[in-house]
N, C-alpha and C positions, 0 to 999 in steps of 0.2 A: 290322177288319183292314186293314193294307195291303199294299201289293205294291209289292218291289223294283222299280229298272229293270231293265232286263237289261243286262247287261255289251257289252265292243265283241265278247268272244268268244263271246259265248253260240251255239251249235249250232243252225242251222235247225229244226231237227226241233223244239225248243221255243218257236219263235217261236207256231205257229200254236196251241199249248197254251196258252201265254200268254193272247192274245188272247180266248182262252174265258175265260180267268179274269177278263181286265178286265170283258169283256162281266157278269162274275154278281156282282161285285161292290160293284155299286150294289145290289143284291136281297139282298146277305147276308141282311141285316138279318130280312127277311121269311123265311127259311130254306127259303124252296124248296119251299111247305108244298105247293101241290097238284101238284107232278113225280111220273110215276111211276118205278119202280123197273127201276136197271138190272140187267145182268145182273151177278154177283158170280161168278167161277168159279175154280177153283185151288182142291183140299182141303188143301196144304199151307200156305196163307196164310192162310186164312178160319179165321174163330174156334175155340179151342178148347172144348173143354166144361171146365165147373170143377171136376168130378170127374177130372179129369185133370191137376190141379195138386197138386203135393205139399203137407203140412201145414208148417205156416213157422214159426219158419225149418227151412231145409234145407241142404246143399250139393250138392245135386242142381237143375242148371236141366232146368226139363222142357219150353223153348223149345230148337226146333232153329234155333238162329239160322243156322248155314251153311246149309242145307237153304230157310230163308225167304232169305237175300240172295243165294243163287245165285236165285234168281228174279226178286229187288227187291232190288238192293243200298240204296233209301234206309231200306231197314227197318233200325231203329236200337235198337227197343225192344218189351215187351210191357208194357201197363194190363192187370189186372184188379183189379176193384171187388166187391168181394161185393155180393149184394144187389138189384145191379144187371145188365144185359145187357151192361154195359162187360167184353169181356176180347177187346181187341183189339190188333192189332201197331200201332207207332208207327213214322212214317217222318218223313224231313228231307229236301225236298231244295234242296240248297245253291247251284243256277243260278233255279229261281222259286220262290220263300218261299211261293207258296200255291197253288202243285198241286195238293194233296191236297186245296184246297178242289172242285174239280170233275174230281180223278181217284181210283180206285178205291186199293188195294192193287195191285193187279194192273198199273196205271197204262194203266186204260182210264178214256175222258171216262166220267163220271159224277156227276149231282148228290147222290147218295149221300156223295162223299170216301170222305176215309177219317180220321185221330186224326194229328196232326201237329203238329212244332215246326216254327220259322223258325229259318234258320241264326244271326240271333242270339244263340242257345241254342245250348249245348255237346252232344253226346248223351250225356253221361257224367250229367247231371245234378249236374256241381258247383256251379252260377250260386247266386247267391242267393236268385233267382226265376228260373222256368223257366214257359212258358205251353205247355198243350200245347190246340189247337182242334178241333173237332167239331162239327158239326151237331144242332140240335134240327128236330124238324120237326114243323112246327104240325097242319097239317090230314089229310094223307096217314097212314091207320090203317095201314099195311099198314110204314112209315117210322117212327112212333112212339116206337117200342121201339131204332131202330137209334142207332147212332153216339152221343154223348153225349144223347141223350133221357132217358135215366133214371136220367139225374144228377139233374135235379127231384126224384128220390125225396126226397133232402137238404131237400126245402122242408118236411117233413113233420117235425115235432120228434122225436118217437117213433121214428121212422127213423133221422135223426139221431144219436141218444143211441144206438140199438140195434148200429150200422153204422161203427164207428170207423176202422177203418183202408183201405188201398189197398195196392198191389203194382206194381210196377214191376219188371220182369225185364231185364235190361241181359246182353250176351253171358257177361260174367264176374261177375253181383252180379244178387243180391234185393235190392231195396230197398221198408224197409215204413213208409209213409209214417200219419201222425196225422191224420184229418180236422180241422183245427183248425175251421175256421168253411166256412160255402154264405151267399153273399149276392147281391142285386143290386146291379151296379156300373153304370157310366156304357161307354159303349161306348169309348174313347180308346183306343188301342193302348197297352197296358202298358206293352212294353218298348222302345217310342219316346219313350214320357212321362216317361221317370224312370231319372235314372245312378246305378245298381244298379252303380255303382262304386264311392262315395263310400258309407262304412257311413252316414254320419248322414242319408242320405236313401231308406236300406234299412232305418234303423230307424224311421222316421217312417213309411215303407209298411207296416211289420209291424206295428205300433203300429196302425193303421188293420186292417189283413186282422183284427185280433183283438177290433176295436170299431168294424164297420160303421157308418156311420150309414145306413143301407138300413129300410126299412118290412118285406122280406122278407129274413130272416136265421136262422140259427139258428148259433152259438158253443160250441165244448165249453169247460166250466165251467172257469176257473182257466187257462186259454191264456197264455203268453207267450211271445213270440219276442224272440232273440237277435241282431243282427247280428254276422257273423264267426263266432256259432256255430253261428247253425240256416241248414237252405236247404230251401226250400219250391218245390212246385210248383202252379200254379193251372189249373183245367183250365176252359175257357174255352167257352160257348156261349151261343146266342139264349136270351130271357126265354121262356118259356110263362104265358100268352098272348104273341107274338111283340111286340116294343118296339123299335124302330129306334133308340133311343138308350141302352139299356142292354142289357149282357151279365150272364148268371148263370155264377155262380163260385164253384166246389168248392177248396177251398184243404187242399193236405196238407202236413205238416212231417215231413221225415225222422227218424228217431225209430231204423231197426236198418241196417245194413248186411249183408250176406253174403254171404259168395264163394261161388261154386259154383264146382263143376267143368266 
């Protein structure tokens, strides 16, 4: 990942926030394995339970989005992942692109974060790739389980095949996303690398999400993506074992849309 500069207006207050981030930045990589654990507080922000998600689709969102962005307006979105311990809120924020790499929900320092885009990314999720980032964290048992950690589950075939879709909760829409493929990538910043403007070079990346060349992958059978039709999102974290030069990558393709109330 990288990090914007900061603008000539950017707000004091995040200069010194900044700075933390440059400072962890060269350590992404290693994910922070032996930090321990800050403090996480706020019950209206912190994870839901999944028994508290309605059956899909719905026109019922059972995220209190007003209720979370009176708190944290960068909060933009909710992930949940069956399966997995991913069902957390998603935030943007659009003055340093990687806050959330060493601040909370809550937007206290911590090397926990939290699940976030870069404002390169729309939060509507219309792009044609959308990256959203998270932490794996290697050594710390007690961190494990947290933040995109077990996404790894996906390395697991059986898992895989078992575990098909994702959720994305946006203020006015469900969106229920296709696991297409989990692979290990190179670490390159996505969406610096490649003008996901031009389709014929949105179809050559799709064309690739659907036929890894990765040693660690698993593909659901008969995949193809569309440019101009499909738009996918790829959720982006450290290898386990940790790799300073390659990122593991859950990739879903929108597949239903749905308004709620």
């Amino acid at each position: 990942m990288t990090i914007s500069p900061l603008s000539p207006a950017t707000p004091k207050k995040y200069v010194a926030h900044l700075a933390a981030v440059l400072a962890l930045t060269a350590t992404l990589a290693l994910c922070l394995a032996g930090c321990s654990p800050a403090s996480v507080q706020g019950p209206s922000i912190d994870s839901l339970d999944a028994n508290d998600l309605p059956a899909l689709p719905s026109d019922k969102n059972p995220i209190d989005f007003a209720a979370l962005q009176e708190e944290n307006s960068d909060v933009c979105a909710w992930i949940y992942i069956p399966g997995t311990e991913v069902n957390l809120p998603v935030l943007q924020n659009r003055i340093a692109d990687n806050y959330y790499l060493v601040h909370d929900v809550h937007g206290n320092e911590s090397e926990l974060g939290a699940i976030y885009s870069q404002s390169i990314n729309s939060t509507d999720f219309t792009d044609p790739v959308t990256v959203l980032y998270g932490h794996t964290f290697e050594v710390n048992q007690s961190w494990r389980d947290k933040m995109f950690g077990t996404l790894h589950n996906f390395e697991d075939a059986e898992f895989f095949d078992s575990h098909p879709n994702f959720y994305i909760y946006t203020p006015t829409q469900i969106l229920t996303y296709e696991i297409a493929s989990a692979y290990e990538y190179d670490n390159r910043h996505i969406m610096n690398s490649f003008d996901f403007s031009d389709p014929a070079v949105v179809q050559e990346y799709y064309d690739y999400v659907v036929n890894p060349d990765s040693m660690v992958k698993n593909v659901r059978e008969g995949e193809q993506l569309v440019a101009g039709e499909d738009s996918i999102i790829q959720l982006s974290t450290c290898t386990r074992p940790a790799n300073d030069a390659a990122r593991y990558l859950v990739t879903g393709v929108l597949v239903n849309e749905q308004s709620t109330e």
